[in-house]
C-alpha distance (Angstrom), angle and dihedral (degrees) to the residues before:
residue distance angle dihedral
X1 . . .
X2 3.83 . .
X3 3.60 87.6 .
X4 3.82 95.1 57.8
X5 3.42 85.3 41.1
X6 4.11 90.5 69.8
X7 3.91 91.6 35.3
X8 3.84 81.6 62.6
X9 3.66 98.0 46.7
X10 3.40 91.5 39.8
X11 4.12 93.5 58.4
X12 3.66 79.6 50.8
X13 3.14 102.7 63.2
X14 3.80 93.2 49.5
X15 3.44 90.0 44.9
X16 3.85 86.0 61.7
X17 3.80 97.6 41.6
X18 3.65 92.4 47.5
X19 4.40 86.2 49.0
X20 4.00 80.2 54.8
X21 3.68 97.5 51.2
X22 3.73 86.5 45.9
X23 3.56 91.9 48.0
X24 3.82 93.9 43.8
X25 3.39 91.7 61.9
X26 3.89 96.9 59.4
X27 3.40 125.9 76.3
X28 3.83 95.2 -77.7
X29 3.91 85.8 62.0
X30 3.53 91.6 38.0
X31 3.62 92.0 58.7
X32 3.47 98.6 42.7
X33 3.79 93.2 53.6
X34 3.71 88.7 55.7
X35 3.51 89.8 54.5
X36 3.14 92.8 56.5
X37 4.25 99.4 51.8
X38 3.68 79.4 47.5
X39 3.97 91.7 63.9
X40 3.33 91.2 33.9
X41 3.68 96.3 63.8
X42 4.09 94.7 -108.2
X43 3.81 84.3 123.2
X44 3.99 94.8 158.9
X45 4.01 112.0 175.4
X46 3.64 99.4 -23.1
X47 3.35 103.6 101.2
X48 3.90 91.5 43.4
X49 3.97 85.1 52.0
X50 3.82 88.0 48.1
X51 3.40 92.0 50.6
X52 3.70 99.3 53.4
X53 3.52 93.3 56.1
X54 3.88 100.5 49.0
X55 3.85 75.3 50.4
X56 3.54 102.5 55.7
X57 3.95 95.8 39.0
X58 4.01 90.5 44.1
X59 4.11 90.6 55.1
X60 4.29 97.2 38.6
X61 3.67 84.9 47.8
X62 3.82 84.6 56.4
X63 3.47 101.7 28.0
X64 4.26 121.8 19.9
X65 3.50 85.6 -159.9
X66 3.59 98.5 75.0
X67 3.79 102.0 64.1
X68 4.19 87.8 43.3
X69 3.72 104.4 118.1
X70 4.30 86.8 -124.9
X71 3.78 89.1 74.5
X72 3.24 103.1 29.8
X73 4.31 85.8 68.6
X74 3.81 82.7 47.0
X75 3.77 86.1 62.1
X76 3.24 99.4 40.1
X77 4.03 90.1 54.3
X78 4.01 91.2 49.2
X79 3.78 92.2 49.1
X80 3.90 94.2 58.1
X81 4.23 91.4 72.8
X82 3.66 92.6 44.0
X83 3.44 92.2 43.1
X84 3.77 103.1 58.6
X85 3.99 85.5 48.1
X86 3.62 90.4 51.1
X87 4.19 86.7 48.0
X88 3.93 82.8 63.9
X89 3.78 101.0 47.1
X90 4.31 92.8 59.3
X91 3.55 81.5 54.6
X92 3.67 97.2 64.1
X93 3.85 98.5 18.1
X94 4.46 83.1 62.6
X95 4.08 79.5 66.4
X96 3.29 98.1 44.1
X97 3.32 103.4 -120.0
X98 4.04 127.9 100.8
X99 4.01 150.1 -133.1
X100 3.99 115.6 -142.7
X101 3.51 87.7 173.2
X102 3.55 104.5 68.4
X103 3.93 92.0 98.3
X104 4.11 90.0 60.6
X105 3.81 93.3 41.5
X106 4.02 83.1 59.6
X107 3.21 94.2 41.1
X108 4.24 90.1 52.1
X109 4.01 94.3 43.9
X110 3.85 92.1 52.6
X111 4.18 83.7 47.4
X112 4.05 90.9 52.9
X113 3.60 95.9 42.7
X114 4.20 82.1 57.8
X115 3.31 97.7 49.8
X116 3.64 105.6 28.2
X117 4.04 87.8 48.8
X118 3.83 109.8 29.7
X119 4.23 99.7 21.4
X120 3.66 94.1 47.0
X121 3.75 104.0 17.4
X122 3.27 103.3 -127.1
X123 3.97 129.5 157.9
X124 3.79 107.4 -70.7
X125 4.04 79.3 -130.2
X126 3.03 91.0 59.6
X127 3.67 95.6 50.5
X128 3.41 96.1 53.2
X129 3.99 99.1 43.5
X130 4.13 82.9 48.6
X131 4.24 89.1 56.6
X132 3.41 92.0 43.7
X133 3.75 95.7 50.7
X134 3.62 85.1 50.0
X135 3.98 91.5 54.5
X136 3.93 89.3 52.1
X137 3.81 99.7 49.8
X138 4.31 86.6 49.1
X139 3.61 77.9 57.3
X140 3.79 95.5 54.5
X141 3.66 98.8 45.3
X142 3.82 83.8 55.7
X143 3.49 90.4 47.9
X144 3.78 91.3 52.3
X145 3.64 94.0 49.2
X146 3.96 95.3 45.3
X147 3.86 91.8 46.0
X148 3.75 104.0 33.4
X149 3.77 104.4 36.2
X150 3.71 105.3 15.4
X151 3.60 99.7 -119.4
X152 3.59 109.1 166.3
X153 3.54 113.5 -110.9
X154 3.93 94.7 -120.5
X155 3.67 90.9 55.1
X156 3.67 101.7 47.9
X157 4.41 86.4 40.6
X158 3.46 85.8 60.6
X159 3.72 102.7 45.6
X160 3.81 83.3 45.0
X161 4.35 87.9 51.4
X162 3.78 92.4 55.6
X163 4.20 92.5 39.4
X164 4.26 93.8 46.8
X165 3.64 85.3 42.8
X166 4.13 97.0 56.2
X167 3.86 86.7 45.3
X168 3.55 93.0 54.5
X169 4.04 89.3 53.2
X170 3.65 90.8 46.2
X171 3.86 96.2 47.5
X172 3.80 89.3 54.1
X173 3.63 98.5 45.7
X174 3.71 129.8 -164.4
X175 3.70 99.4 -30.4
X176 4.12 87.3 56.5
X177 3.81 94.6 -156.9
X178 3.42 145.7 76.4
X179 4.16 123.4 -162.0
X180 4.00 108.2 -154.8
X181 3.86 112.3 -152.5
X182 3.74 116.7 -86.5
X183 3.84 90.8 -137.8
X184 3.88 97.1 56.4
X185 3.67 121.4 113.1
X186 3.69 85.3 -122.4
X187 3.52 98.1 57.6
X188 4.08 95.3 38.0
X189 3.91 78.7 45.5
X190 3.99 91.3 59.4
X191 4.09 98.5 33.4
X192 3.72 106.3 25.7
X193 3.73 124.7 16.7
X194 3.98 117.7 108.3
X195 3.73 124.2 -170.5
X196 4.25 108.9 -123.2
X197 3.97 120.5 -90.9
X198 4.25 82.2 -109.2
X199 3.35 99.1 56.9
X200 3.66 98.5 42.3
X201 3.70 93.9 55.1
X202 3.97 90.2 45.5
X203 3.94 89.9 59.1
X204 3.28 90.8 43.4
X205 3.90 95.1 50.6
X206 4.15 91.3 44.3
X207 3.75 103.8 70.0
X208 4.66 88.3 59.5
X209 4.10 74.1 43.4
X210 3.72 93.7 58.2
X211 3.83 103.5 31.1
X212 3.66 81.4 57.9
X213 3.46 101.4 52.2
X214 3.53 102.1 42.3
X215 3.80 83.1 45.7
X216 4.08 84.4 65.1
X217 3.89 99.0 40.9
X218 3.93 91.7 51.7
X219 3.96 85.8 52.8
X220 3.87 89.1 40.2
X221 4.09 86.1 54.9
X222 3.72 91.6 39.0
X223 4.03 97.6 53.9
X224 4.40 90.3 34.9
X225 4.12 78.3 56.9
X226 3.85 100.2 47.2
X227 3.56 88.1 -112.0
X228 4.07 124.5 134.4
X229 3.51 109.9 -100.5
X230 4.24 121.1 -140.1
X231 3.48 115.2 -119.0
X232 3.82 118.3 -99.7
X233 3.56 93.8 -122.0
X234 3.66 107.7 90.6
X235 4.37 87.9 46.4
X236 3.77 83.7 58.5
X237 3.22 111.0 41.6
X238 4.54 83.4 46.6
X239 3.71 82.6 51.5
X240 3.66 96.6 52.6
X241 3.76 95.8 43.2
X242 3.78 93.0 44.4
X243 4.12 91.1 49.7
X244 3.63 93.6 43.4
X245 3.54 92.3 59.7
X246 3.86 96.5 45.0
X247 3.50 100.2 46.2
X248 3.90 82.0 45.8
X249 3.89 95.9 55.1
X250 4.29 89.4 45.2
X251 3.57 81.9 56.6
X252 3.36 98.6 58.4
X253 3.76 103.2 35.8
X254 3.32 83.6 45.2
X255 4.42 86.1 65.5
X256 3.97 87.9 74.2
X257 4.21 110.4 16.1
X258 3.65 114.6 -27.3
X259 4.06 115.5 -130.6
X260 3.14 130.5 -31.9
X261 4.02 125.9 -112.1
X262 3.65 75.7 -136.8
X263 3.41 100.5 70.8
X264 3.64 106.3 20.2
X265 4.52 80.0 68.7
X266 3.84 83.4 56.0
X267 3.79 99.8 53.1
X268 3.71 84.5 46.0
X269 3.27 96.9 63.8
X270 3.59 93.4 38.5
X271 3.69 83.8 61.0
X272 3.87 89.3 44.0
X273 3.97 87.6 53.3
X274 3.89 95.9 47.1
X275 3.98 95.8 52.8
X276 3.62 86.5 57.0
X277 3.83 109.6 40.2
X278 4.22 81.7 44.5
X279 4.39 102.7 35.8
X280 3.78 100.6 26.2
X281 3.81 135.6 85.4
X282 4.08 86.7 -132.0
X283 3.74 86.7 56.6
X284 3.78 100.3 47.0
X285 3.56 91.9 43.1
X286 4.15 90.1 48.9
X287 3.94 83.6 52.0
X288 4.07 91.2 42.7
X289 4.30 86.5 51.2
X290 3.50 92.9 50.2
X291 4.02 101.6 49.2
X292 3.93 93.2 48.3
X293 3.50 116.9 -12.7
X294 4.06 99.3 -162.9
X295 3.73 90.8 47.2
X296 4.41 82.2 57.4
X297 3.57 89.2 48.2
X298 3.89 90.8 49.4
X299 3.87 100.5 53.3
X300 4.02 88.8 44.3
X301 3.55 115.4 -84.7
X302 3.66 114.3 143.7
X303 3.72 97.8 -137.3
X304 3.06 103.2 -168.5
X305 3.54 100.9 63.5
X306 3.57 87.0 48.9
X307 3.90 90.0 54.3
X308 3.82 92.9 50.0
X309 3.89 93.5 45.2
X310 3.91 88.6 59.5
X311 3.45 101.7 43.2
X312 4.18 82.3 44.6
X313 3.72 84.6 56.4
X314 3.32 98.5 42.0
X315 4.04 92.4 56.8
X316 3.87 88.2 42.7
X317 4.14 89.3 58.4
X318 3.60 86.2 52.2
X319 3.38 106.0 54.0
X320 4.02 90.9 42.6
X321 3.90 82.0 51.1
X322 4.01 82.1 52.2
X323 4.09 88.4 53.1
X324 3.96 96.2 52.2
X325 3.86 93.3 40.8
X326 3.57 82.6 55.7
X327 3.44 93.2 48.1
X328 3.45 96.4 46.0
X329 4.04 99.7 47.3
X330 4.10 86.7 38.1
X331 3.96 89.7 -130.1
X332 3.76 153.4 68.5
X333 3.61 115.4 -126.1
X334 3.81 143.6 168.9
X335 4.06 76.7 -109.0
X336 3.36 96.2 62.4
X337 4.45 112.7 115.0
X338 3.38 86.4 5.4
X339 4.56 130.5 127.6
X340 3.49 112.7 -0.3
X341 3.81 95.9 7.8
X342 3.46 94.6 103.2
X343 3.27 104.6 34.5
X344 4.07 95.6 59.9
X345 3.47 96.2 46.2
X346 3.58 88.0 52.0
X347 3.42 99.6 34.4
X348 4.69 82.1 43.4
X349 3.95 83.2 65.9
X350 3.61 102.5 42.2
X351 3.63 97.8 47.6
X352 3.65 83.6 47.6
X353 3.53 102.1 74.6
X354 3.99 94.3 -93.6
X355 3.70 102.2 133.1
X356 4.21 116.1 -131.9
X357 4.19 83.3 -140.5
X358 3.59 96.2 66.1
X359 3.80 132.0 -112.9
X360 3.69 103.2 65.7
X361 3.34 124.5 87.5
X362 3.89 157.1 94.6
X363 4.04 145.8 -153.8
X364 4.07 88.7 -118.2
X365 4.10 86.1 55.7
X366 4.25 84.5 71.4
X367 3.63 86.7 44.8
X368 3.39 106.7 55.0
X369 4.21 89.4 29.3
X370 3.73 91.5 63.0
X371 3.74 90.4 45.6
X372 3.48 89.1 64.2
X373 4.03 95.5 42.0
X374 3.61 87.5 52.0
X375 3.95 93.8 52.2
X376 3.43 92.8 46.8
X377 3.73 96.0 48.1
X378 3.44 92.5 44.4
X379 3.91 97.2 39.0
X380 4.04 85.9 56.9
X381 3.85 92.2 49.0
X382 3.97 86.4 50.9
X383 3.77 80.9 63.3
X384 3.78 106.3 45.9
X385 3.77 90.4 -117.8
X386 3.45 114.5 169.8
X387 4.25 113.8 -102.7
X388 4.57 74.7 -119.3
X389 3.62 90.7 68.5
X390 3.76 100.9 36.0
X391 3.69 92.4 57.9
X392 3.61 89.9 51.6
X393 3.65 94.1 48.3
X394 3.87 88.0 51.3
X395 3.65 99.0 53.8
X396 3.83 86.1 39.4
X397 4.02 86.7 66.3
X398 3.35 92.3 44.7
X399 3.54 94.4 52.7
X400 3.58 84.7 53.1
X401 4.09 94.9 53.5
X402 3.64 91.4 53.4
X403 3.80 100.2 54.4
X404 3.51 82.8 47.5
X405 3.60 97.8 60.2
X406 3.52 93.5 38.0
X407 3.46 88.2 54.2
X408 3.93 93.0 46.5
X409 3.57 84.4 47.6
X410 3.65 96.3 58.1
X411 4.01 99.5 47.4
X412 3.81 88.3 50.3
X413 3.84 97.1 58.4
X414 4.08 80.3 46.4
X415 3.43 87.5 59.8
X416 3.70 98.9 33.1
X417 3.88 101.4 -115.1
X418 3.84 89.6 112.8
């Protein structure tokens, strides 16, 4: 009797702690896990998401015409150049190491695509494909001089900022700029060009599409292996959330112009860049480089091909940034890459969630950083603040994004998620 008495309890008791795994892996357990990365220091893009809000009600409170779907476009068309520079800087930021001349190599791919395209009248192809060869052999000689003579990154960046930077003023010569036609597709590309109502919604509609589907293959996998399998709750209620919000935010750009070709082309290759720093060998082994470096070159990772593939990338980014800036301001100029340039795409990364120490990091952190550079840049030219106060303001939040990661940082290793 007693011992059927235990069997009984015993069942119990596994009847209860499976009914907790099952209810762990709902959206009460979902949440809860959260909270707990969130104390832990594994703060991801919330404070970035945070950030954009208090933003964007600080600035309509101040100014309506912030939120008004008009500027919003406006922002939208700004953030694409940035962006793409930004794209570049996780890549080498994920190592730990950094590129100060991204601003110049900008600056020098808009200045070739003037006079490669409107001086000597070649191909606008051919334009771009020559500035963006350009961008990837800056990033081999850095490669070279990180790999084969050790230079630190920030002190061959820097030589490479003032060198790019002398090029571009010799390439344009005396007259220092170069208009680009108002009626080329590169120009209407930059200043015009919105993708259709259709398309927007379907882009919007395909990331709930592909959380839930992956959602079912994983449990598909999990159940073929003999595995438990999470319940689909928490995929679908993400999915809903996250397609809500898009579909809302076509909507409303889509009051004034819709979105711009401009941008839609930068979150694709945001998405582009995500699927392979997060599916890829490249991309674990960029992640593997950046958390400990010797312990990648110990389990076989060359690293310095990985190290010359980022800062490759990185330089590439740029000089594609340099293309759309160009598009967008319809010029090449001595002007080009330079003030704040580097500082938001840099800054775009950081406040992203792409950690200055190296191994943390994603492609959505330089979408959702230069979101918020753009809304603060644009949010202080709403209010006629001198360009004094907005670079103060700028480096002010990205002060604020490295104490923060610093900070999150520190309570990881506390809790041993470093």
């Amino acid at each position: 009797m007693s011992q059927d008495i235990q069997t009984k309890a015993t069942g119990a008791r596994l009847d209860q702690g499976d009914s907790r795994v099952r209810h762990d892996t709902g959206l009460s357990g979902a949440l809860r896990g959260f909270i707990d990365r969130v104390s832990s220091g594994d703060l991801g893009m919330l404070p970035v998401v945070i950030g954009l809000v208090l933003i964007s009600i600080a600035f309509s409170l101040l100014n309506p015409v912030f939120l008004a779907p008009a500027n919003l476009v406006n922002v939208l068309f700004d953030a694409a150049a940035v962006g793409f520079i930004a794209l570049g800087v996780v890549c080498v930021l994920l190592l730990g190491e950094i590129d100060l001349s991204i601003g110049s190599m900008s600056g020098l791919s808009s200045a070739i695509i003037g006079v490669l395209w409107i001086n000597t009248g070649l191909p606008l192809a051919v334009a771009i494909a020559g500035s963006l060869a350009m961008g990837a052999l800056v990033g081999v000689v850095y490669g070279v001089l990180r790999n084969r003579f050790e230079m630190p990154s920030f002190v061959a960046t820097l030589s490479g900022l003032l060198a790019l930077l002398g090029l571009q003023l010799y390439i344009l010569g005396p007259t220092g700029s170069i208009n680009l036609p108002f009626t080329s597709p590169l120009v209407r590309f930059g200043q015009i060009l919105i993708m259709p109502a259709w398309l927007s919604y379907l882009v919007a509609v395909l990331p709930g599409v592909v959380i839930v589907v992956g959602a079912i293959r994983t449990n598909a996998q999990r159940t073929a292996a003999n595995l438990s399998s999470a319940g689909m709750s928490v995929a679908i209620a993400k999915a809903v959330v996250l397609t809500l919000g898009l579909v809302f935010a076509v909507y409303y750009l889509e009051l004034s112009r819709g979105v711009p070709w401009m941008f839609g082309v930068f979150v694709l290759f945001v998405v582009l860049l995500d699927y392979a720093l997060v599916r890829t060998q490249w991309g674990r082994s960029m992640f593997a480089v950046g958390g400990n470096a010797e312990a990648a070159r110990r389990s076989g990772i060359n690293v310095r091909r990985i190290r010359m593939s980022a800062f490759v990338v990185c330089s590439t980014f740029a000089a594609l940034g340099g293309v759309f800036a160009a598009a967008r301001l319809a010029s090449a100029s001595q002007q080009a890459g330079s003030g704040d340039v580097n500082l938001n795409a840099i800054a775009a990364a950081v406040i992203g969630g792409t950690s200055l120490f190296g191994g943390r990091g994603s492609a959505w952190s330089a979408l959702l950083g230069v979101l918020v550079i753009m809304a603060i840049s644009n949010g202080l030219t709403l209010l006629n603040l001198s360009s004094s106060l907005r670079y103060m303001i700028t480096g002010a939040v990205l002060a604020i994004a490295v104490i923060v990661d610093s900070l999150a940082r520190r309570s990881r290793a506390s809790h041993g998620r470093a």
